[in-house]
C-alpha positions as CSV (number, residue, x, y, z in Angstrom):
1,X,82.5,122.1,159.3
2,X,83.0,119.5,161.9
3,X,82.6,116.1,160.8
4,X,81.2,113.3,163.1
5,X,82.2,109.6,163.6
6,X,79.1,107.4,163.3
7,X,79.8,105.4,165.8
8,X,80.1,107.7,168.7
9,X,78.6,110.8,167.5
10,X,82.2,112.0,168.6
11,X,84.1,114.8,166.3
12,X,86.2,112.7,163.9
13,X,89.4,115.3,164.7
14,X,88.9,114.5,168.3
15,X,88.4,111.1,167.6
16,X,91.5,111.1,165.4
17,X,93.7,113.3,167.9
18,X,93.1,110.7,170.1
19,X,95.4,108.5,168.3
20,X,98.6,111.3,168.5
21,X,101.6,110.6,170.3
22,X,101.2,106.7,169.8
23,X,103.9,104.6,168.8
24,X,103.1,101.5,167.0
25,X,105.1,98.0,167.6
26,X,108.4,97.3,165.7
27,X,107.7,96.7,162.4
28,X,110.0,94.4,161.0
29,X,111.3,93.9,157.2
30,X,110.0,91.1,155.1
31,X,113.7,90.6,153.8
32,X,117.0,91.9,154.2
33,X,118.7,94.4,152.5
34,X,119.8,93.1,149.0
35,X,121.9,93.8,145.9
36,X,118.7,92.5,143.3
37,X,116.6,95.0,145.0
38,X,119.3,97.8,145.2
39,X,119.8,97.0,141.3
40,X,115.9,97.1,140.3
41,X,115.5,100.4,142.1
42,X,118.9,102.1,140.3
43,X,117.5,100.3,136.6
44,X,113.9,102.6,137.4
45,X,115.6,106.0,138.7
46,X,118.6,105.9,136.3
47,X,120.9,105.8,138.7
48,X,124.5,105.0,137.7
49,X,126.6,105.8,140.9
50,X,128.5,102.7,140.9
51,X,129.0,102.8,144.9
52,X,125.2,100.8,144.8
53,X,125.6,98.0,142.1
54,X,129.9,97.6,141.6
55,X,131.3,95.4,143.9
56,X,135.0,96.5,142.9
57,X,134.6,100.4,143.0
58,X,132.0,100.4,146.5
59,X,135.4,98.4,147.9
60,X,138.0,100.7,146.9
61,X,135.5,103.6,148.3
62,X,135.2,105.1,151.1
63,X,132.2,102.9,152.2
64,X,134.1,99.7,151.6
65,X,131.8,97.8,150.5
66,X,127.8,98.2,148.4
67,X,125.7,100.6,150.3
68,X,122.1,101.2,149.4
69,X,121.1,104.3,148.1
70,X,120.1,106.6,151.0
71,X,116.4,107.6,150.0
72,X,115.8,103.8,150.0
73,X,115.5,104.0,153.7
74,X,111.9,103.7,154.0
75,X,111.4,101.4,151.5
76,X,112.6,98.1,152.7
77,X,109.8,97.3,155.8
78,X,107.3,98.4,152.9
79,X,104.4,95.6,153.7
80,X,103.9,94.5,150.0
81,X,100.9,94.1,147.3
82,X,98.2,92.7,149.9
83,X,98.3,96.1,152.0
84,X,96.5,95.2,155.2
85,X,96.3,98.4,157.6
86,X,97.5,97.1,160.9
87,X,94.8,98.4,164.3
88,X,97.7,98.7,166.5
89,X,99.7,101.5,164.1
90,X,98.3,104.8,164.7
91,X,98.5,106.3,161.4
92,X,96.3,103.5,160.0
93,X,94.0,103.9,162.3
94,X,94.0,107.6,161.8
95,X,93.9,106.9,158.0
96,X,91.2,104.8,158.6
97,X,89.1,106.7,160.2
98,X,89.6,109.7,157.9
99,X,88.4,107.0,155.2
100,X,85.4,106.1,157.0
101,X,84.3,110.0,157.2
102,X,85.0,110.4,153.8
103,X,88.4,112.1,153.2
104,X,89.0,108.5,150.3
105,X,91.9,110.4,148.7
106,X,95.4,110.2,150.0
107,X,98.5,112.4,148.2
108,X,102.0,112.4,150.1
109,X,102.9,116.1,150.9
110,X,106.3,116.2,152.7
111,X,109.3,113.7,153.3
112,X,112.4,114.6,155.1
113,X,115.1,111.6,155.7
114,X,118.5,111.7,158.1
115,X,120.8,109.6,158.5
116,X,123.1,108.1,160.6
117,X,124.6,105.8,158.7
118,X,124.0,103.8,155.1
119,X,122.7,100.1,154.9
120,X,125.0,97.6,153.6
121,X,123.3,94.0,151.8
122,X,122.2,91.6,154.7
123,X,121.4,93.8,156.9
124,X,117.7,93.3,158.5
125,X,115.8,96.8,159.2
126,X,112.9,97.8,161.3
127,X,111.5,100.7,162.4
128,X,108.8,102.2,164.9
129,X,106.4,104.6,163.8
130,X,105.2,107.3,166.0
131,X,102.0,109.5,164.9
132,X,103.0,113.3,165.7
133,X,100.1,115.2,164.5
134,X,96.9,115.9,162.5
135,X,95.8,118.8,161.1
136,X,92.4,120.9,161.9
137,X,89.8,120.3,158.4
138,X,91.9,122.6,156.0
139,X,90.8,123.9,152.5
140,X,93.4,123.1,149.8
141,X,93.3,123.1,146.0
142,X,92.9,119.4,145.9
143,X,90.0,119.8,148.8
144,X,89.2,119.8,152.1
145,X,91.4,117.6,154.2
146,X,93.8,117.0,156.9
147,X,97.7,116.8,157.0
148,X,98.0,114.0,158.9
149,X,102.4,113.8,160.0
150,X,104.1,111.0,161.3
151,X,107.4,110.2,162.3
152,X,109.4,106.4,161.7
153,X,112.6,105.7,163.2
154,X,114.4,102.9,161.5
155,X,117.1,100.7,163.2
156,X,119.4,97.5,162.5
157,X,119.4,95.7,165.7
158,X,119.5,98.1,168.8
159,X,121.6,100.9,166.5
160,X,119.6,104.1,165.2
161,X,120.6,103.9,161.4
162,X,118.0,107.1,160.3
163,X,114.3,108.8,160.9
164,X,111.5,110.0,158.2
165,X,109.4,112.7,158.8
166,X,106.6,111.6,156.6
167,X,103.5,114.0,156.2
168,X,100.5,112.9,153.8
169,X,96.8,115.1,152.8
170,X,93.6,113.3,153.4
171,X,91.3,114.8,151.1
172,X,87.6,114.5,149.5
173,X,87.7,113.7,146.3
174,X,85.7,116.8,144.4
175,X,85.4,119.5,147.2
176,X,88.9,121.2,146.0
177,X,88.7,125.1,144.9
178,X,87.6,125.8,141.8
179,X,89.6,128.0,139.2
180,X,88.4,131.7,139.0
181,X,88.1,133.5,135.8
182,X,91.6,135.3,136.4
183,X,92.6,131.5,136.7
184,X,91.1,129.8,133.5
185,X,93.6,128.9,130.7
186,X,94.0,130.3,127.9
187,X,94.3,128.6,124.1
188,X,93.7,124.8,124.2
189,X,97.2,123.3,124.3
190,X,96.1,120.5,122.7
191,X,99.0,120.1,120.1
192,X,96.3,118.5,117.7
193,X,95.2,121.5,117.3
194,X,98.0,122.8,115.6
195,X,98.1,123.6,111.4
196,X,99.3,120.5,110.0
197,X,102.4,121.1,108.0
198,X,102.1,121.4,104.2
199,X,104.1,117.8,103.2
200,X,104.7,117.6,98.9
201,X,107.9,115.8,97.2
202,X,110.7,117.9,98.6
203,X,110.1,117.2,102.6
204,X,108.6,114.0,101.9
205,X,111.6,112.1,103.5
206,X,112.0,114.7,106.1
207,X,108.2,113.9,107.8
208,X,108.2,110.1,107.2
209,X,111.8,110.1,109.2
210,X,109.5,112.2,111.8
211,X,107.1,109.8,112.2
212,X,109.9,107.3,112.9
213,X,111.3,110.0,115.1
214,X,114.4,110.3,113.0
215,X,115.7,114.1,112.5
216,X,116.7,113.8,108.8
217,X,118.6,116.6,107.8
218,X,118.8,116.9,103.6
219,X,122.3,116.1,101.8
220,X,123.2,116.7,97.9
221,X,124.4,113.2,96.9
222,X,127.1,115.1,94.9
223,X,128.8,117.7,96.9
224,X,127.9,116.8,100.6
225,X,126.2,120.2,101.2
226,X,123.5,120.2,104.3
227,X,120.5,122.2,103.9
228,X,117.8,122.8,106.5
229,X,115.0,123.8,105.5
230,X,114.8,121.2,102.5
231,X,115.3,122.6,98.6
232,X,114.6,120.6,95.3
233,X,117.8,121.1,94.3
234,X,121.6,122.1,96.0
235,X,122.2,125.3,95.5
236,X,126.0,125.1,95.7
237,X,126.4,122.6,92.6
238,X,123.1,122.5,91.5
239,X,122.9,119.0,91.8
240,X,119.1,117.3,91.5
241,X,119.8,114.0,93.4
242,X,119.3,114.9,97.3
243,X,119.1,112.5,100.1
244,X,119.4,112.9,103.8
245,X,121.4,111.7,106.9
246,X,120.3,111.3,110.3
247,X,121.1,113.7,112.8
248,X,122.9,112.4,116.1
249,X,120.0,114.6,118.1
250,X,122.5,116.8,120.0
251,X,123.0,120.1,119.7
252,X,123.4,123.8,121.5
253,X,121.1,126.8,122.1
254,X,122.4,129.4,118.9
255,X,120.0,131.9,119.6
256,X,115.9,132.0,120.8
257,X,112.8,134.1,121.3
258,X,109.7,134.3,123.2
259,X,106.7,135.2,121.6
260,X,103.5,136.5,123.6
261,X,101.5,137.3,121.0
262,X,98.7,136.2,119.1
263,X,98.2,133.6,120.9
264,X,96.5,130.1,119.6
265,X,95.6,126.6,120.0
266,X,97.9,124.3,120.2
267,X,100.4,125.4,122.1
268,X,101.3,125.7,125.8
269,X,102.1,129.3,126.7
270,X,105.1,130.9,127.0
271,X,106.3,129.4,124.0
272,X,110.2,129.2,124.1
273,X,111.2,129.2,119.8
274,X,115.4,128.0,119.4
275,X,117.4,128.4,116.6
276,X,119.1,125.2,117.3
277,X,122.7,124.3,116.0
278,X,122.9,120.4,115.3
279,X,126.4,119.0,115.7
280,X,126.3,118.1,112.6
281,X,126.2,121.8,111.3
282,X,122.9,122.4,110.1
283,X,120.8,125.0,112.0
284,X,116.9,124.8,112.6
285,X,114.0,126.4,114.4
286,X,112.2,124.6,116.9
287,X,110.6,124.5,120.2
288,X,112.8,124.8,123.2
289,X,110.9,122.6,125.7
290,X,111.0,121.0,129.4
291,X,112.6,125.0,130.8
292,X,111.6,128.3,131.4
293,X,112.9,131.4,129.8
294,X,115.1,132.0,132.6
295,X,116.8,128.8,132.1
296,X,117.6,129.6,128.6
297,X,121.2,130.7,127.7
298,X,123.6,130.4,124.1
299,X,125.1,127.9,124.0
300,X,123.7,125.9,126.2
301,X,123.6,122.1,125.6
302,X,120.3,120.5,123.9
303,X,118.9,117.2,123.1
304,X,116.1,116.0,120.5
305,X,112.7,115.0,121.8
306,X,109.5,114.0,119.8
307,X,106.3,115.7,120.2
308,X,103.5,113.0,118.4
309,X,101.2,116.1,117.5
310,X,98.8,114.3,114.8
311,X,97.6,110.9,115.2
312,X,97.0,108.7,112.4
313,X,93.0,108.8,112.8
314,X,90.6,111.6,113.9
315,X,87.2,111.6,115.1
316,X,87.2,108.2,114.5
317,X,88.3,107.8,110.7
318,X,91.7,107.3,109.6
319,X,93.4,110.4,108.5
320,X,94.8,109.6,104.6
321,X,97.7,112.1,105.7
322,X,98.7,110.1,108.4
323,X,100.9,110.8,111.6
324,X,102.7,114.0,112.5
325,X,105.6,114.0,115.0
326,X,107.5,117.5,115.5
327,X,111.5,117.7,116.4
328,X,111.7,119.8,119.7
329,X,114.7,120.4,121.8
330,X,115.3,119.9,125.5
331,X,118.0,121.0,128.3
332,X,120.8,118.0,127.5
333,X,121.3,115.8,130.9
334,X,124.4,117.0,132.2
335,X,127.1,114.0,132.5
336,X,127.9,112.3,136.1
337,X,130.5,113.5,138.1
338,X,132.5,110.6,138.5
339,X,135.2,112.2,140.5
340,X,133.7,112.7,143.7
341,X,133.7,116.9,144.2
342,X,135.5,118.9,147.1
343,X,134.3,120.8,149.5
344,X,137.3,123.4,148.9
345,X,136.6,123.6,144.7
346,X,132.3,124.0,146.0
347,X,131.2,127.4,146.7
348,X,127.9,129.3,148.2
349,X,126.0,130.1,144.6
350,X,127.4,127.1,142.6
351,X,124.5,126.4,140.4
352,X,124.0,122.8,139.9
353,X,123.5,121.4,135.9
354,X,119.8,121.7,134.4
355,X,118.7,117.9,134.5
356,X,115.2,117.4,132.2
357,X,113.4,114.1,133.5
358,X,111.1,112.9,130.7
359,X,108.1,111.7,132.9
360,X,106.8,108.1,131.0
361,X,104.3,105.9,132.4
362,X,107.1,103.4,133.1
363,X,108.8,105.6,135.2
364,X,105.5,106.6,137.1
365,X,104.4,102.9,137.1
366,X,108.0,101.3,137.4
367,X,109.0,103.8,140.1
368,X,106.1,103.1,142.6
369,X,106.5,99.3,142.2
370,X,110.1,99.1,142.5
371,X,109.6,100.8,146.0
372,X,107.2,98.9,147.0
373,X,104.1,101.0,146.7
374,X,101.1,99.4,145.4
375,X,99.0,102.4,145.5
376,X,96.7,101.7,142.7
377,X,96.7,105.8,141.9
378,X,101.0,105.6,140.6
379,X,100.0,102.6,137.6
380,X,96.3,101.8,137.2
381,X,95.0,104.6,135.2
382,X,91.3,103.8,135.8
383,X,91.7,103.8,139.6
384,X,93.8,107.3,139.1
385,X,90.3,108.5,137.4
386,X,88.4,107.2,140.5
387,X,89.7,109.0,143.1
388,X,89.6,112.3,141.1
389,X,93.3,112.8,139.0
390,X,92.9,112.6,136.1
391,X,96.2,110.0,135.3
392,X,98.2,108.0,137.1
393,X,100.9,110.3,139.0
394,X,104.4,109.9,140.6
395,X,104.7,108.7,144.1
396,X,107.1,110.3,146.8
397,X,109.6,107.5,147.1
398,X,110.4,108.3,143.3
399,X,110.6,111.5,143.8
400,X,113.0,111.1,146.2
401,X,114.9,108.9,144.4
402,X,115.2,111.4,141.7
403,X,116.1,114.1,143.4
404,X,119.4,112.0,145.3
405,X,120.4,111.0,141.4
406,X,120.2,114.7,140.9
407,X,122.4,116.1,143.6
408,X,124.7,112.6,143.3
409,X,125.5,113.2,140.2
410,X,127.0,116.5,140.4
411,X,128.2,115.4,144.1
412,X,130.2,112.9,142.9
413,X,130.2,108.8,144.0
414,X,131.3,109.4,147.2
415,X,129.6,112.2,149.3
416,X,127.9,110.9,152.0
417,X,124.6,111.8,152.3
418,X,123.4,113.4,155.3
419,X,119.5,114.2,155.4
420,X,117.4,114.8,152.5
421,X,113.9,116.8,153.0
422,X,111.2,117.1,149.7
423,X,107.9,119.1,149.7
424,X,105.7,118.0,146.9
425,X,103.3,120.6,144.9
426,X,101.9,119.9,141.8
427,X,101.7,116.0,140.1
428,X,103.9,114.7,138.2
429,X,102.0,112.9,135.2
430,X,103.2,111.0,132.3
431,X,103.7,113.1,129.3
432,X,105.5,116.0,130.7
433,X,108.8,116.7,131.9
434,X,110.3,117.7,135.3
435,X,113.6,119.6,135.0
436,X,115.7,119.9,137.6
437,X,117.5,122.9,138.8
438,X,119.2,123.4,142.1
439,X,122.5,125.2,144.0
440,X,124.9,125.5,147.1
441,X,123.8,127.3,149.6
442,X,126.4,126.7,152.4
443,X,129.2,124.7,152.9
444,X,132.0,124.4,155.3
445,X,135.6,124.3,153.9
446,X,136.6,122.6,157.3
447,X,134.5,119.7,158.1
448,X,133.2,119.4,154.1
449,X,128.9,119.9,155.1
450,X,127.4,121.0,152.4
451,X,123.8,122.0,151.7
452,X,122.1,122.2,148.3
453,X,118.7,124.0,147.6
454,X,117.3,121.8,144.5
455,X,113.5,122.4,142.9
456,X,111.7,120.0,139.7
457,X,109.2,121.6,137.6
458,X,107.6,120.6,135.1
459,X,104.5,122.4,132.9
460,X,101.6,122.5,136.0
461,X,104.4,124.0,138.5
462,X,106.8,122.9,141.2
463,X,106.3,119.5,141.4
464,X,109.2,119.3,144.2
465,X,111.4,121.9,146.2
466,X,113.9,120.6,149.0
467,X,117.7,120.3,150.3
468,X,120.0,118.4,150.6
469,X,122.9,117.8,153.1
470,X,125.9,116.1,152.5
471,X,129.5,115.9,153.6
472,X,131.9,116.5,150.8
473,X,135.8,115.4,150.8
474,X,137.0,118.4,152.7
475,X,140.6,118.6,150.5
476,X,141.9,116.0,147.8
477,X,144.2,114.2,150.6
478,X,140.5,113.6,152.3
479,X,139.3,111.9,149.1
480,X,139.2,107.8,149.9
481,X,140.0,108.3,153.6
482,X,137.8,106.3,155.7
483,X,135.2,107.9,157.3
């Protein structure tokens, strides 16, 4: 269907294609490049590489000196809270137009940064924006739309410091495809749903440290003896007086299983069950969770999560049983690689560490607004709920930012990054958890290039896939000299 401007009667792709190969006027930054901002953006991502926020390691490094992260490139000539779209800049017209014909609802699709060099505190950054395409009316699962692709070039003074390809989908809200029967989900996953556990005298102690999301694991008060699941008495002196301690929350994969079937409300399908070995020595059965089955191995590192499965009140009335939080298990967050890694110890196949991301409204939230996207969609829920998702949801500047704390922190402090490309898929909404996964796909002994495939899902899909490019220390002699 073609869709006609009102004002001219004119097709509004022709009337938007108009508008291509336009540049607009420099856009300058409202401030320069600065350490608080730097420090607010590594607080919200998590990101420890001390190269951003310590003055005493970034000057013994190779940069000399605090850079800013790389995929905050396009964040610093962000315009701020009172968004006004500019005439004269192409994409807002074209955004504005597409508004006016009724694509409302706007979702970033691809992002793909190089550059030439990083920004260093003081620096003052501006950039030209250049509108490179958009799209015929396409049908998409969020609706009918177009891809509308732009290109910004960013510069300090008259020196080219890096360029974004930035792509975004304007959509109508309500026109996207609706699921087939093949496509309808199963069981209700609501966790509600699930058999409350039978609580008497014994495990007491056990569910109340749950609600507090405390893993108490029973102790005899006379011998030390750990027992999981709990027992009135210890069956190694036969002692009556039982407490508990609290379990650190770390543990490894002992052994698992997947079962298919029956399956039943309150759980998301495939179900991943671990027999889970605590450090502390006890072993328990739980969910494995933020992973697939093929991520699963023995031995493999895990953390505690809480699943709050029961509120305290249903349908309206307080429930007399109270609360119910479950133990679960996730993929442990690998450490960071504080040596910086070379490219002759980095070969084609490396797998890079699992990495779960617990996705919280304060990262969604905190995220957008430490990089300067007001969007009302990534922290006011209502507005999410207007313009037809139904929570707030991630924006691409965090997702980019989580993505270069990924790769970094296998990478090591010092590799210098080279371009970093992300296509998004499905949302990223608070509740879930995107765990990331990722590998070497080339790298060049010589020069130290490197390029590294990465991909986050979490339980709707892929929310990202992308790569990375870098240049690695090429030997250990390499490692501090200036580049």
């Amino acid at each position: 269907m073609t869709t006609t401007g009102s004002e001219t009667g004119a097709p509004i792709t022709d009337r938007v294609r108009e508008l291509v190969g336009r540049s607009s006027p420099f856009n300058t930054a409202r401030d320069a490049v600065n350490e608080a901002m730097i420090r607010h953006w590594c607080d919200i991502i998590d990101d420890a590489n001390p190269v951003y926020t310590d003055a005493s390691t970034a000057s013994a490094s190779v940069f000399g000196g605090i850079v800013a992260p790389p995929a905050m490139l396009d964040v610093w000539d962000k315009p701020g809270l009172h968004l006004t779209r500019d005439p004269s800049n192409p994409q807002s017209a074209a955004l504005n137009l597409l508004d006016a014909a009724g694509f409302t609802s706007t979702v970033a699709v691809n992002s793909e940064l190089e550059f030439a060099r990083y920004l260093r505190p003081g620096e003052w950054l501006h950039s030209t924006l250049t509108l490179e395409e958009v799209s015929d009316e396409k049908q998409t699962g969020l609706g009918t739309g177009h891809f509308v692709t732009s290109r910004l070039s960013y510069s300090v003074g008259d020196e080219l410091v890096g360029t974004v390809l930035f792509r975004v989908l304007k959509f109508r809200p309500g026109t996207g495809r609706a699921r087939s029967a093949a496509e309808k989900p199963g069981p209700d996953p609501d966790p509600a749903l699930r058999p409350r556990p039978a609580i008497n005298r014994d495990n007491q102690y056990f569910w109340d440290g749950a609600r507090a999301h405390e893993l108490r694991i029973q102790r005899c008060n006379e011998c030390g003896e750990q027992y999981f699941p709990p027992m009135p008495r210890c069956r190694r002196c036969g002692s009556l007086s039982m407490g508990y301690r609290v379990a650190s929350g770390r543990g490894s994969l002992y052994s698992f299983a997947v079962p298919h079937y029956p399956q039943v409300n309150g759980f998301r399908y495939p179900v991943l069950v671990g027999l889970v070995e605590l450090e502390e020595g006890t072993r328990l059965v739980s969910n494995v969770v933020g992973c697939r089955r093929e991520h699963l191995r023995v031995g493999m590192p895990l953390e505690l999560c809480w699943l709050d499965s029961h509120p305290a009140s249903a349908d309206g009335a307080v429930d007399s049983r109270g609360a119910i939080s479950l133990p679960q298990f996730r993929p442990a967050r690998a450490a960071r690689h504080t040596e910086t890694r070379r490219a002759d110890a980095v070969a084609p196949g490396d797998e890079l560490p699992l990495c779960p991301i617990p996705l919280t409204t304060t990262l969604i939230a905190g995220g957008a607004l430490a990089t300067l996207d007001y969007f009302d969609a990534h922290h006011d829920r209502d507005m999410a709920q207007q313009r037809g998702s139904k929570d707030v949801f991630m924006n691409i500047h965090t997702t980019l930012g989580l993505c270069e704390r990924y790769v970094s922190d296998w990478a090591g402090p010092e590799a210098w990054w080279r371009a970093l490309r992300v296509r998004l898929g499905a949302p990223n909404y608070p509740g879930d958890t995107m765990t990331m996964t990722g590998s070497v796909t080339a790298v060049d002994q010589g020069s130290g290039e490197a390029t590294i495939v990465f991909r986050g899902t979490n339980g709707l899909g892929d929310h990202v896939s992308g790569t990375a490019e870098l240049t690695l220390p090429a030997s250990e002699r390499s490692i501090g000299a200036a580049r």
